[in-house]
Backbone as JSON Lines, residues from 0, in Angstrom:
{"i":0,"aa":"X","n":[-14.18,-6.32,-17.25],"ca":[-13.61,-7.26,-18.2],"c":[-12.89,-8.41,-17.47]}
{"i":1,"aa":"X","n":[-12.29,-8.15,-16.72],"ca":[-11.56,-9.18,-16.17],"c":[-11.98,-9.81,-14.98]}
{"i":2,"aa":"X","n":[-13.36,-9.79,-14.24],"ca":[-14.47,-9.93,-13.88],"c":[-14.87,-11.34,-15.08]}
{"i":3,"aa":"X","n":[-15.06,-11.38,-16.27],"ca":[-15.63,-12.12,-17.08],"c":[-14.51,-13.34,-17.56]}
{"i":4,"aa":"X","n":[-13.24,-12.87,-17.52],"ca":[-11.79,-13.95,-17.75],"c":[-12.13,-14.53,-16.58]}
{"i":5,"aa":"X","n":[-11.81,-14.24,-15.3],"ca":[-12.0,-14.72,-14.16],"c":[-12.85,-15.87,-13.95]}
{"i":6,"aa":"X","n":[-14.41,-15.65,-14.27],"ca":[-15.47,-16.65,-14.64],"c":[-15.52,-17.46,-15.71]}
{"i":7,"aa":"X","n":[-14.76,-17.17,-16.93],"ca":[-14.74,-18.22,-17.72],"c":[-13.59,-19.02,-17.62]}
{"i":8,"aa":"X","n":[-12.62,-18.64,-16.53],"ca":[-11.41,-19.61,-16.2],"c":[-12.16,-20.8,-15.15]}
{"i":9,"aa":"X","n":[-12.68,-20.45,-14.26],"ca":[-13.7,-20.95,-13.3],"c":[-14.37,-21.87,-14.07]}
{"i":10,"aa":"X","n":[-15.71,-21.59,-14.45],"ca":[-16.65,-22.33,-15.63],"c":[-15.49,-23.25,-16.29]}
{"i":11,"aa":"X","n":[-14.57,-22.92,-16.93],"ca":[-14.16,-24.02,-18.15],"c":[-12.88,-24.72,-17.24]}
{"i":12,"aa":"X","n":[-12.7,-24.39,-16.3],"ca":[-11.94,-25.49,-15.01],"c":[-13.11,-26.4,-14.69]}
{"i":13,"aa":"X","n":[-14.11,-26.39,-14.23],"ca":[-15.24,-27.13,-13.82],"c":[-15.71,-28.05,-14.95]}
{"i":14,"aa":"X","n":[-16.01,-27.58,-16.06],"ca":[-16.74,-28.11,-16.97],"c":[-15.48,-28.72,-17.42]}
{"i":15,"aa":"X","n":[-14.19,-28.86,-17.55],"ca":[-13.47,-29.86,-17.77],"c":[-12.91,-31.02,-16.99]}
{"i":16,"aa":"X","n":[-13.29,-30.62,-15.8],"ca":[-13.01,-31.2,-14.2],"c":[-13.83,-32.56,-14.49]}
{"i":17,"aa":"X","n":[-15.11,-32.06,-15.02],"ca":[-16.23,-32.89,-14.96],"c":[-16.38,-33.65,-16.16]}
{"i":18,"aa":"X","n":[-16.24,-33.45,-17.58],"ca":[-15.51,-34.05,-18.69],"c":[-15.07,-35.37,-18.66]}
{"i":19,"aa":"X","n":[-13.75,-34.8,-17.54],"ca":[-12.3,-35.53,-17.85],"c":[-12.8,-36.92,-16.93]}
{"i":20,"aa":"X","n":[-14.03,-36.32,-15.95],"ca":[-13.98,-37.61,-14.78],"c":[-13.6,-37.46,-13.42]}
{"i":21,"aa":"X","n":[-13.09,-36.2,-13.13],"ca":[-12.61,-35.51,-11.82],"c":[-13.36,-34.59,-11.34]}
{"i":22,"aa":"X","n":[-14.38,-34.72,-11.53],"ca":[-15.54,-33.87,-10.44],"c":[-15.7,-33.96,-9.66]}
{"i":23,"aa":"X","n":[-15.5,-35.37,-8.58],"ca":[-15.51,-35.28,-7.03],"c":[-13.92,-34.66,-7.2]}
{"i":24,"aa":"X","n":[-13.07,-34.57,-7.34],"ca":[-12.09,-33.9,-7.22],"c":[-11.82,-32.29,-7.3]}
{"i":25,"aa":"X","n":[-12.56,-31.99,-8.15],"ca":[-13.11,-30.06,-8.48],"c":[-14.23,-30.21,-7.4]}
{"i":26,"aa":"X","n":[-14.76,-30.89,-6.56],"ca":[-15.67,-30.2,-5.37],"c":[-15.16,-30.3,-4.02]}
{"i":27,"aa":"X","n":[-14.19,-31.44,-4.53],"ca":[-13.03,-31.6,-2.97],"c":[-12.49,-30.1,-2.98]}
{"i":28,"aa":"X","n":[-11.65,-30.09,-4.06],"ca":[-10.93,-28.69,-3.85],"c":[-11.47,-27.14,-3.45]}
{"i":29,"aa":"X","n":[-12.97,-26.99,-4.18],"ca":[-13.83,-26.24,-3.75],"c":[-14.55,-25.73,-2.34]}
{"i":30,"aa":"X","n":[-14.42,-27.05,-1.9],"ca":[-14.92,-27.09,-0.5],"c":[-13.58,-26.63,0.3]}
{"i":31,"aa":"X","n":[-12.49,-27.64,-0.23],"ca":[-11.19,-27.04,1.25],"c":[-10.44,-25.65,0.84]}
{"i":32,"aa":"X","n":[-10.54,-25.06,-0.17],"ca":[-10.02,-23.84,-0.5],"c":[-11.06,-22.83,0.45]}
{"i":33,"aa":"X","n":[-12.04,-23.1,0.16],"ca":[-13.2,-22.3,0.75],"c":[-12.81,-22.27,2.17]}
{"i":34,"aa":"X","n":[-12.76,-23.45,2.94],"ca":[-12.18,-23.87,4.32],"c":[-10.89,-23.13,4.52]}
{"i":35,"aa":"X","n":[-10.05,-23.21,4.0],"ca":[-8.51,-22.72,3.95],"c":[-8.72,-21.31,4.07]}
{"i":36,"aa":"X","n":[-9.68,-20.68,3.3],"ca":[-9.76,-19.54,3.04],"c":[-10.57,-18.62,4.15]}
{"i":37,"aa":"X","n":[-11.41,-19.29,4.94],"ca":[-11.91,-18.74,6.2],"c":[-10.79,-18.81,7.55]}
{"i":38,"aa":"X","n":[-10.26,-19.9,7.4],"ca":[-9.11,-20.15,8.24],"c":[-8.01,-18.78,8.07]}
{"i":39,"aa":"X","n":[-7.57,-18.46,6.75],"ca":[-6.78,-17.57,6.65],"c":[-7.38,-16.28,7.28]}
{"i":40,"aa":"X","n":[-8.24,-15.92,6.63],"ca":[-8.88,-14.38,7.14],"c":[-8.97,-14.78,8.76]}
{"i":41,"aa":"X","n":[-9.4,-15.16,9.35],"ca":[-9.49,-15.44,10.89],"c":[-8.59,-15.21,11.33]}
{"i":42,"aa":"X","n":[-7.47,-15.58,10.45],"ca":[-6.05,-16.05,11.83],"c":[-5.84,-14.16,11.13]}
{"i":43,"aa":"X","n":[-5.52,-13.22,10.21],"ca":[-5.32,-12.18,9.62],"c":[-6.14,-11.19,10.35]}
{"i":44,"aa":"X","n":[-7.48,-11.38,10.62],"ca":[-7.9,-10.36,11.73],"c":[-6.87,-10.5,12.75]}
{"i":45,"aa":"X","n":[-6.72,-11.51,13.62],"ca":[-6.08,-11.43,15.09],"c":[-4.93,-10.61,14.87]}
{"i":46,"aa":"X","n":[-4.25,-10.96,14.23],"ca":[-2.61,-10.65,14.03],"c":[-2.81,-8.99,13.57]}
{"i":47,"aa":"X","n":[-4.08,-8.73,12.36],"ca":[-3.67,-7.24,12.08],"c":[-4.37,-6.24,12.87]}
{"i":48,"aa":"X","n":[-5.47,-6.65,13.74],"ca":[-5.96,-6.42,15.12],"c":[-4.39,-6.27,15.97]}
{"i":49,"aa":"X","n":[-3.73,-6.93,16.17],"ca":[-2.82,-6.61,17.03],"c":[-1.87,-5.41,16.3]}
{"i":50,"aa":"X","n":[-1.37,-5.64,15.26],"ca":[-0.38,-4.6,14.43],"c":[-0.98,-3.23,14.53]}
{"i":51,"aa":"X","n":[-2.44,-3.27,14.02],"ca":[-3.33,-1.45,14.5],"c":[-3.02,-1.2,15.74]}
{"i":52,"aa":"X","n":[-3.5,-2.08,16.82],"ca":[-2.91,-1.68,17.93],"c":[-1.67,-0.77,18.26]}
{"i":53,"aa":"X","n":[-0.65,-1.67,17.78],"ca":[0.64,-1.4,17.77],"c":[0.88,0.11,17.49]}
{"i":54,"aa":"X","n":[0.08,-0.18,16.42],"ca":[0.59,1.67,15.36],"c":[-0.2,2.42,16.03]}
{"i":55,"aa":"X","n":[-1.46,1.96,16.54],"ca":[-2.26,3.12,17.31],"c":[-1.36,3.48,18.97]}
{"i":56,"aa":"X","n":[-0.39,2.75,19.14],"ca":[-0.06,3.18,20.75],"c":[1.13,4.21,20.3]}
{"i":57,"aa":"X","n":[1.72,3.68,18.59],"ca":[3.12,4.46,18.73],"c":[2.79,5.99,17.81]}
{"i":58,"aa":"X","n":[1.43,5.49,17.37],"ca":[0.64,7.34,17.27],"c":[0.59,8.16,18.46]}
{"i":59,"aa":"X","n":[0.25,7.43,19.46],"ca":[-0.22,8.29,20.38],"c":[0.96,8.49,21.36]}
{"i":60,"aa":"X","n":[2.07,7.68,21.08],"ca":[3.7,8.23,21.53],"c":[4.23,9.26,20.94]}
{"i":61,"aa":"X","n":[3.48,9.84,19.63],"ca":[4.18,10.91,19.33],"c":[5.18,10.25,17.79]}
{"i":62,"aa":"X","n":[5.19,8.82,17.81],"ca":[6.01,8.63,16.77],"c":[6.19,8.95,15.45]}
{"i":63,"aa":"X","n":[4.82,8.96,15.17],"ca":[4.64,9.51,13.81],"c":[4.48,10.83,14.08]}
{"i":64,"aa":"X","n":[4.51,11.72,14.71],"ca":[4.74,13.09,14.53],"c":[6.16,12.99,14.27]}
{"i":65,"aa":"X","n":[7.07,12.73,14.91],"ca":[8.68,12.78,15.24],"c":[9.13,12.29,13.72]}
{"i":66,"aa":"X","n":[8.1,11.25,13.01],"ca":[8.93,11.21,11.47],"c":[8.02,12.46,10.53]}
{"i":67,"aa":"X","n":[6.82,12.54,10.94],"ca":[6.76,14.09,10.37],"c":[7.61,15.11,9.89]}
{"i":68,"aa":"X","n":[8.09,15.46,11.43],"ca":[9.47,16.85,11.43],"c":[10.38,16.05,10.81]}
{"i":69,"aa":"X","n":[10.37,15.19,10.65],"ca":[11.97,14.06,9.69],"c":[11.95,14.56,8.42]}
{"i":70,"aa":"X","n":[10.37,14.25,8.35],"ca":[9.75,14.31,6.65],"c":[9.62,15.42,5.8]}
{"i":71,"aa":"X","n":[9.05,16.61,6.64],"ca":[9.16,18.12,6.25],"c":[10.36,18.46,5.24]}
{"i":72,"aa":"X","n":[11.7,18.8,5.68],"ca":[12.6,18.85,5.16],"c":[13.05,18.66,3.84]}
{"i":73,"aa":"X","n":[12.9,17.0,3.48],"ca":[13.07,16.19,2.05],"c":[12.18,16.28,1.43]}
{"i":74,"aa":"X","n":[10.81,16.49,1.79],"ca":[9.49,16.78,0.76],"c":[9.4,18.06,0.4]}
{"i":75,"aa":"X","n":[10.65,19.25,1.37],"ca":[10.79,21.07,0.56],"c":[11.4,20.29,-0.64]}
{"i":76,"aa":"X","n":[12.44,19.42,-0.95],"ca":[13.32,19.12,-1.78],"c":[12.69,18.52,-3.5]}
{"i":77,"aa":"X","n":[11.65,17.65,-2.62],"ca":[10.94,17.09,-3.49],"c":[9.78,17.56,-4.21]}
{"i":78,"aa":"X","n":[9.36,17.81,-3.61],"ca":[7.87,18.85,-3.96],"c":[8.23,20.49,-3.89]}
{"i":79,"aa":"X","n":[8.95,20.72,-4.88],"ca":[9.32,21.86,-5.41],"c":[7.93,23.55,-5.72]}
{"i":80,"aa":"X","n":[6.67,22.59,-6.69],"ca":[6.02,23.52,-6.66],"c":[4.86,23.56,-5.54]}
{"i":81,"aa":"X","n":[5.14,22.55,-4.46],"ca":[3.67,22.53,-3.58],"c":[3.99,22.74,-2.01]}
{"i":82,"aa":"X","n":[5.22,22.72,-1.97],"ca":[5.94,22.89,-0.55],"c":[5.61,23.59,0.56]}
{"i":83,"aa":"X","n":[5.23,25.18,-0.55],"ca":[5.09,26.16,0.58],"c":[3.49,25.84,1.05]}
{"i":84,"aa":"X","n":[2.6,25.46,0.5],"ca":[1.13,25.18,0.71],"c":[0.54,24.03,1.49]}
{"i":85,"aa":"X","n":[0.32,25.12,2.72],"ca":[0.39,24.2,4.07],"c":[-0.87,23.13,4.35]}
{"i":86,"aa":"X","n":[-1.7,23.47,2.98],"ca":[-3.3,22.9,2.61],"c":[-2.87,21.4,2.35]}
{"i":87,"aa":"X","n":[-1.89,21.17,1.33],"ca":[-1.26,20.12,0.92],"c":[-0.14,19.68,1.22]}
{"i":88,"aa":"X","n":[0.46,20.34,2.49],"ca":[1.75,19.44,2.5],"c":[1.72,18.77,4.06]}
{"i":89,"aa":"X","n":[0.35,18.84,4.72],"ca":[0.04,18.8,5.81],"c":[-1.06,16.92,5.82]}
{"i":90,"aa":"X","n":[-1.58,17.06,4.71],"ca":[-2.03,15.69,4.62],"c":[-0.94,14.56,4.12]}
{"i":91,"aa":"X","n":[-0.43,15.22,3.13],"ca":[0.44,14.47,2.48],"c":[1.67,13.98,3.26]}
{"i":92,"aa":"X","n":[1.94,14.66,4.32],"ca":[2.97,14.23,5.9],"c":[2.15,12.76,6.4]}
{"i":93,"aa":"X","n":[1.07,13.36,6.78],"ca":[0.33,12.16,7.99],"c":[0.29,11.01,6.77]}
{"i":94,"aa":"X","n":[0.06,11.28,5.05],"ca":[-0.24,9.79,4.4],"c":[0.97,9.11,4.27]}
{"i":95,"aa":"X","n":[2.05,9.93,4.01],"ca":[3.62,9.1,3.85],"c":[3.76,8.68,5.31]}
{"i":96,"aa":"X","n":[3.4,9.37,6.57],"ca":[4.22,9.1,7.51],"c":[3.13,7.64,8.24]}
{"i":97,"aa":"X","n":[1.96,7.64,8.16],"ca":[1.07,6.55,8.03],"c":[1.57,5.55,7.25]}
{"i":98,"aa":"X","n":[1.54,5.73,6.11],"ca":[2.21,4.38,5.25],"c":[3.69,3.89,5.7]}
{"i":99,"aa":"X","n":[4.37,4.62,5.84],"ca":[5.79,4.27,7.11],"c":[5.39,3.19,7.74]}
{"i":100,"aa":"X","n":[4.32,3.63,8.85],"ca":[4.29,3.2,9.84],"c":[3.08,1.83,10.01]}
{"i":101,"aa":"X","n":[2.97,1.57,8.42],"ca":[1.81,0.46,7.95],"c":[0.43,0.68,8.84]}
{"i":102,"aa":"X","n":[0.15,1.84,8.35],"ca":[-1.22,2.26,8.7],"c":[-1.9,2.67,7.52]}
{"i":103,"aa":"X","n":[-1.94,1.76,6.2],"ca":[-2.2,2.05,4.96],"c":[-3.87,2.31,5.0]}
{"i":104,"aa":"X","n":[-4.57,1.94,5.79],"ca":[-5.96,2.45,5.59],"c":[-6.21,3.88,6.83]}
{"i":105,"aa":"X","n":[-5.25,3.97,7.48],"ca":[-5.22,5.35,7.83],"c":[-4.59,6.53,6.85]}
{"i":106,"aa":"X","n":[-3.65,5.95,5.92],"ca":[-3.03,6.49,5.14],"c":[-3.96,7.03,4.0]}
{"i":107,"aa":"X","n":[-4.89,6.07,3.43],"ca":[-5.93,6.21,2.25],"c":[-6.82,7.79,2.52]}
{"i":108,"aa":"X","n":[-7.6,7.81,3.27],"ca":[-7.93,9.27,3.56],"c":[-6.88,10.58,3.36]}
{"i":109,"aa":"X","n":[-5.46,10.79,3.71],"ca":[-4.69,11.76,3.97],"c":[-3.93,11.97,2.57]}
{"i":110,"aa":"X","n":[-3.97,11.06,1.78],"ca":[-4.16,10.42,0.28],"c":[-4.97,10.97,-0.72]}
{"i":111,"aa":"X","n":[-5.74,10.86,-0.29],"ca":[-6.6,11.71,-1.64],"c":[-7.14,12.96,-1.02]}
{"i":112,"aa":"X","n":[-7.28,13.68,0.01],"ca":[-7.63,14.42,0.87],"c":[-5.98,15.64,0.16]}
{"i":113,"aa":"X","n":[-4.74,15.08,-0.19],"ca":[-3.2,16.1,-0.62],"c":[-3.93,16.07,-2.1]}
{"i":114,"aa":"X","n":[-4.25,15.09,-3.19],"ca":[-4.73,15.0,-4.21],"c":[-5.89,16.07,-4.31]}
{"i":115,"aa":"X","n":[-6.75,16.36,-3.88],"ca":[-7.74,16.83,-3.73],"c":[-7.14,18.68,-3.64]}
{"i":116,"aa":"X","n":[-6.15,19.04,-2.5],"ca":[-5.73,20.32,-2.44],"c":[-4.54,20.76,-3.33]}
{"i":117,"aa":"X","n":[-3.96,19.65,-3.9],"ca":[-3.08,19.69,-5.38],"c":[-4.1,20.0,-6.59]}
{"i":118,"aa":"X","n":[-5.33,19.09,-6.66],"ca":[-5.77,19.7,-7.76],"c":[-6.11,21.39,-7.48]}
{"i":119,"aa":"X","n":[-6.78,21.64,-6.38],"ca":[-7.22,23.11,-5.96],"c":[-6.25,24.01,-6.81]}
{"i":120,"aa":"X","n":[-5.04,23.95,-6.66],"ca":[-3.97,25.18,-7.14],"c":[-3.59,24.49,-8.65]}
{"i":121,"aa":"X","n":[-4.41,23.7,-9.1],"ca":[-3.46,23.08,-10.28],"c":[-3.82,24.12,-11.59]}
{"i":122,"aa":"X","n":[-2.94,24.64,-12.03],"ca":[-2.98,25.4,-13.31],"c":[-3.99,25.32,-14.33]}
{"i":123,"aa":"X","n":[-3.47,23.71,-14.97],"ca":[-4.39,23.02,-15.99],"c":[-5.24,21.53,-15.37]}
{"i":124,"aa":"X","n":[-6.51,21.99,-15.14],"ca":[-7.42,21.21,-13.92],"c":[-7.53,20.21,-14.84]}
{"i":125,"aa":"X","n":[-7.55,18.92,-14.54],"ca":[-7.96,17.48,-15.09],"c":[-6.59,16.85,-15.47]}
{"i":126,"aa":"X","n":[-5.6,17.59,-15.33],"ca":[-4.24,17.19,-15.96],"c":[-3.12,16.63,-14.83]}
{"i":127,"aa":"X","n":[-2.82,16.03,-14.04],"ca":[-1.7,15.83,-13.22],"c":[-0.39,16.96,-13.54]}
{"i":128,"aa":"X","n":[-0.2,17.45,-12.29],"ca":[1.2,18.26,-12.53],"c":[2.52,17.38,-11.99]}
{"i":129,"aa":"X","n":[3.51,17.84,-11.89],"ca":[4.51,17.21,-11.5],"c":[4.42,16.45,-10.09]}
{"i":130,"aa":"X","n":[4.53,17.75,-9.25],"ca":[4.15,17.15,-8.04],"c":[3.09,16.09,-8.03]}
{"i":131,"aa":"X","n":[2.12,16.12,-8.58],"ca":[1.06,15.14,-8.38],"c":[1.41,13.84,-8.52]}
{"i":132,"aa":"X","n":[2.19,13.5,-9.63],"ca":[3.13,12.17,-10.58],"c":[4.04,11.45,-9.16]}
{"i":133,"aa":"X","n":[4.58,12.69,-8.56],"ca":[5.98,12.53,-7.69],"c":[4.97,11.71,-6.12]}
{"i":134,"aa":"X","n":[3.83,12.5,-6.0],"ca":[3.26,11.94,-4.91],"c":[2.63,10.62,-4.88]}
{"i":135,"aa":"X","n":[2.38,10.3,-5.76],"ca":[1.23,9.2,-6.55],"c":[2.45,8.07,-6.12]}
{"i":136,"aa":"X","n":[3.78,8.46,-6.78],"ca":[4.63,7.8,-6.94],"c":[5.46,6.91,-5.64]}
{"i":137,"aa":"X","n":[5.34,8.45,-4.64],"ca":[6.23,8.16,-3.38],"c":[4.58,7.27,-2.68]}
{"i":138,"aa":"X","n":[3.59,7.15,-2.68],"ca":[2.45,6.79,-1.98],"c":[2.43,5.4,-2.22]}
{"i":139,"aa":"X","n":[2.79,4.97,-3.78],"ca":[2.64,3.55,-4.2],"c":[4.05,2.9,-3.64]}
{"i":140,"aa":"X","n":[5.05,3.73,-3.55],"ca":[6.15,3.03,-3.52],"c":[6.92,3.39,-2.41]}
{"i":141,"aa":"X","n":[5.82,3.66,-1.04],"ca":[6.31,4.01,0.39],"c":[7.29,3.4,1.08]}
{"i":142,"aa":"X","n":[8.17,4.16,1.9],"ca":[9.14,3.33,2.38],"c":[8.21,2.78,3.61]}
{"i":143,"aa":"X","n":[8.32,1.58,3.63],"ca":[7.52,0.82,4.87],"c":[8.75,0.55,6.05]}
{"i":144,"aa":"X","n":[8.45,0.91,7.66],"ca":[9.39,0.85,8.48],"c":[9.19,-0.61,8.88]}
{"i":145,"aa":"X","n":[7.44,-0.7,8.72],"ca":[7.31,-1.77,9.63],"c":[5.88,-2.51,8.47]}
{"i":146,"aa":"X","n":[6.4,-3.25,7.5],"ca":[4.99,-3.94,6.92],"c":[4.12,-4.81,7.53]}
{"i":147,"aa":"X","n":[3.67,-4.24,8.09],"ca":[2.36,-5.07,9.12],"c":[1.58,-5.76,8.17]}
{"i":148,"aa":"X","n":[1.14,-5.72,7.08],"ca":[0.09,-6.13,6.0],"c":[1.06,-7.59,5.61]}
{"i":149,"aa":"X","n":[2.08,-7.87,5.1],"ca":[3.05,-9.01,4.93],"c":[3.43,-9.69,6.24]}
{"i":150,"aa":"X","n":[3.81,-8.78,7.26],"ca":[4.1,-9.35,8.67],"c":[2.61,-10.18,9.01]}
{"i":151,"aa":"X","n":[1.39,-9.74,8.84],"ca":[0.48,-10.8,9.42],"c":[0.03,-11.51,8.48]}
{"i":152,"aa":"X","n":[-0.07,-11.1,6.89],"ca":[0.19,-12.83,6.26],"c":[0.94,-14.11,6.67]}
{"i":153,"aa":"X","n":[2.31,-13.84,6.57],"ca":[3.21,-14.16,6.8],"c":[2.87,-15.5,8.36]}
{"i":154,"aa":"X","n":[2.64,-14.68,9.03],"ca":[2.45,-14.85,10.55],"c":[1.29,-16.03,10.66]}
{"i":155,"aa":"X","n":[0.28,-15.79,9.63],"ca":[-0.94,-16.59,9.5],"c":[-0.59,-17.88,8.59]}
{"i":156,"aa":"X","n":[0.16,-17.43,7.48],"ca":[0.54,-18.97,7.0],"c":[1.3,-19.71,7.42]}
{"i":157,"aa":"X","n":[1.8,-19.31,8.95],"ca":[2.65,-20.27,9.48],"c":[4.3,-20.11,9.46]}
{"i":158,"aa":"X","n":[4.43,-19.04,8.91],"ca":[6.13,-18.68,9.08],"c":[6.89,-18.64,9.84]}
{"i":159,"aa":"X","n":[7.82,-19.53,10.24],"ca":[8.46,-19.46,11.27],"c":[9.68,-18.61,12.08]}
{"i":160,"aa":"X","n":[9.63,-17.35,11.11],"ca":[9.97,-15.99,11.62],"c":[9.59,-14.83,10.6]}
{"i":161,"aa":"X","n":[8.31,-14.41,10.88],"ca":[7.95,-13.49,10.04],"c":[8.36,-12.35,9.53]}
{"i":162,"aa":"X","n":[8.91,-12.07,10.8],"ca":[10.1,-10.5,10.83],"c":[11.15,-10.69,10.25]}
{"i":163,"aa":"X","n":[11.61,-11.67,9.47],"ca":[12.92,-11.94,8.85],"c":[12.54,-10.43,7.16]}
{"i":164,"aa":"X","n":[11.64,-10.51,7.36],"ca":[11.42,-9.55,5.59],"c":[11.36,-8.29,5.95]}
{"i":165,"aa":"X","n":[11.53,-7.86,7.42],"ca":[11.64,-6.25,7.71],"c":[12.62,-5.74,7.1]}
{"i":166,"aa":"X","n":[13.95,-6.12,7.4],"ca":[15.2,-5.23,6.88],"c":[14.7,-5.16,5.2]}
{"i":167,"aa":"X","n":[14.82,-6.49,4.32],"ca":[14.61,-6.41,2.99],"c":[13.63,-5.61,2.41]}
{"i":168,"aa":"X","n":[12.56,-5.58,3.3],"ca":[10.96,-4.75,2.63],"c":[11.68,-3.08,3.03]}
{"i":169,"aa":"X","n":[12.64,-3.04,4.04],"ca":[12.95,-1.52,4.05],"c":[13.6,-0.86,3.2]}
{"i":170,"aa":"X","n":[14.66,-2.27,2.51],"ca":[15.66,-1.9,1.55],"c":[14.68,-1.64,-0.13]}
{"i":171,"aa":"X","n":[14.26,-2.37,-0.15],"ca":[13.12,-2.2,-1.49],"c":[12.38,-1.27,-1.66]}
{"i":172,"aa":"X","n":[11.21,-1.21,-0.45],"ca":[10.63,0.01,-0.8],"c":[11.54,1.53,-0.7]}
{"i":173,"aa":"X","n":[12.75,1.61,-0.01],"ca":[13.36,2.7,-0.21],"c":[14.11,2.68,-1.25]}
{"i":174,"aa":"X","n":[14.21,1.9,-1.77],"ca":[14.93,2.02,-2.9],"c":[13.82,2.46,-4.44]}
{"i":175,"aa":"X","n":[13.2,1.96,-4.29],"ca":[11.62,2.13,-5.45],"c":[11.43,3.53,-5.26]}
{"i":176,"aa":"X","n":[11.3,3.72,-4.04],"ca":[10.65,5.59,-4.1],"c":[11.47,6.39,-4.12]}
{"i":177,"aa":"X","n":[13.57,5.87,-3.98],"ca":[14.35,6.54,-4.27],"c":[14.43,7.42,-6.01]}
{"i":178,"aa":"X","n":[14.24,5.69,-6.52],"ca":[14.26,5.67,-7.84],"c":[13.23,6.01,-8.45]}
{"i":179,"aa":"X","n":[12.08,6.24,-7.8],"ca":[11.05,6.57,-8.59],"c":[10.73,8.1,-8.39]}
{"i":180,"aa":"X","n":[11.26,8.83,-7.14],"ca":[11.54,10.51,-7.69],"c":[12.32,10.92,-8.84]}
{"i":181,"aa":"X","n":[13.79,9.72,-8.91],"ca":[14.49,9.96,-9.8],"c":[13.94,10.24,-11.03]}
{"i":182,"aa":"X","n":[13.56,9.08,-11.2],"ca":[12.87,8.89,-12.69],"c":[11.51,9.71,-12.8]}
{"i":183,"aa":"X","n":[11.33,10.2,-12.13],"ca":[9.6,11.77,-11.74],"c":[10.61,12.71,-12.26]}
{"i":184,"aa":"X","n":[11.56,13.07,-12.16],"ca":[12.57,13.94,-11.45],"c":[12.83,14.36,-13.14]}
{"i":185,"aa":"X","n":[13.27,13.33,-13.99],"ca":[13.92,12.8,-14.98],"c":[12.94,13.27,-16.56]}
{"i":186,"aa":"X","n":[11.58,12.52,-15.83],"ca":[10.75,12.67,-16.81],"c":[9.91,14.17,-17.06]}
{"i":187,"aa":"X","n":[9.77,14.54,-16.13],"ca":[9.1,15.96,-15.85],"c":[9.45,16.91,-16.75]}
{"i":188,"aa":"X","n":[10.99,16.9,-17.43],"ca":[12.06,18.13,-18.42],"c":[11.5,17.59,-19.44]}
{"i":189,"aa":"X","n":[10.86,15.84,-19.88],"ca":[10.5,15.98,-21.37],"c":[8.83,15.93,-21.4]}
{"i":190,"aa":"X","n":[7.99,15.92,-20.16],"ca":[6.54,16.39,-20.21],"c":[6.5,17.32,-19.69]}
């Protein structure tokens, strides 16, 4: 559906472009957006080419294990009925502790891979249980240590200190997935 808004915003931008008398003007713009837009992705490989890097050297330092054993602990707290089940609480480490560490497409596999061994034990199959709500929740609304995905936008449109949004993106997303166990936490006693 929105596939079809999309194209008829397009179409009836053009066909009024051309109307009004501004059609070399709707093909100027066409052409340098297009331009702008290869320019962007180009400069976004280099930069998130370098950020994988990054996360791939401080994987292999052991870093994301070390917030693992961090992580264990607060997810007994949180994940009440799935804790002890080492099937699911073993992916669901590497996807929070990946998304930490803005390795969100390393994260996507370890992601539905906890989903997948949550449904396995789920009581009433096709239905989300608590835990499931709480994970969904902490996954969308990860605390990011280091947003590499904004850091190389950022970096590509020319910002002249990109890293200025680390502290703030730490304070937000921890605050969202604070509040959003809460409110998991909250809602769970009336579903």
């Amino acid at each position: 559906m929105i596939n079809y808004i999309w194209f008829l915003l397009m179409i009836s931008g053009i066909i009024i472009g051309v109307i009004t008398g501004r059609g070399s003007i709707v093909s100027t713009s066409i052409v340098s957006s297009a331009s702008d837009t290869v320019n962007l992705i180009i400069s976004l490989v280099g930069i998130l080419s370098l950020w994988c890097g990054v996360m791939r050297i401080a994987k292999e330092a052991g870093l994301t294990d070390k917030l693992s054993k961090m992580l264990k602990p607060i997810l007994k707290i949180v994940f009440k009925e799935t804790y002890k089940n080492n099937d699911v609480m073993e992916p669901m480490v590497l996807n929070l502790t990946s998304n930490m560490m803005g390795l969100s497409n390393a994260a996507t596999p370890f992601g539905i891979k906890t989903m997948i061994e949550m449904e396995k034990i789920n009581k009433v199959k096709g239905r989300a249980t608590n835990d499931m709500a709480k994970f969904l929740v902490l996954n969308a609304a990860c605390i990011q240590i280091i947003p590499t995905s904004v850091l190389s936008i950022r970096a590509a449109a020319g910002s002249e200190n990109p890293g200025i949004i680390i502290l703030p993106a730490i304070l937000a997303t921890g605050i969202a997935a604070i509040l959003g166990i809460v409110y998991c936490s909250i809602l769970e006693k009336f579903f």
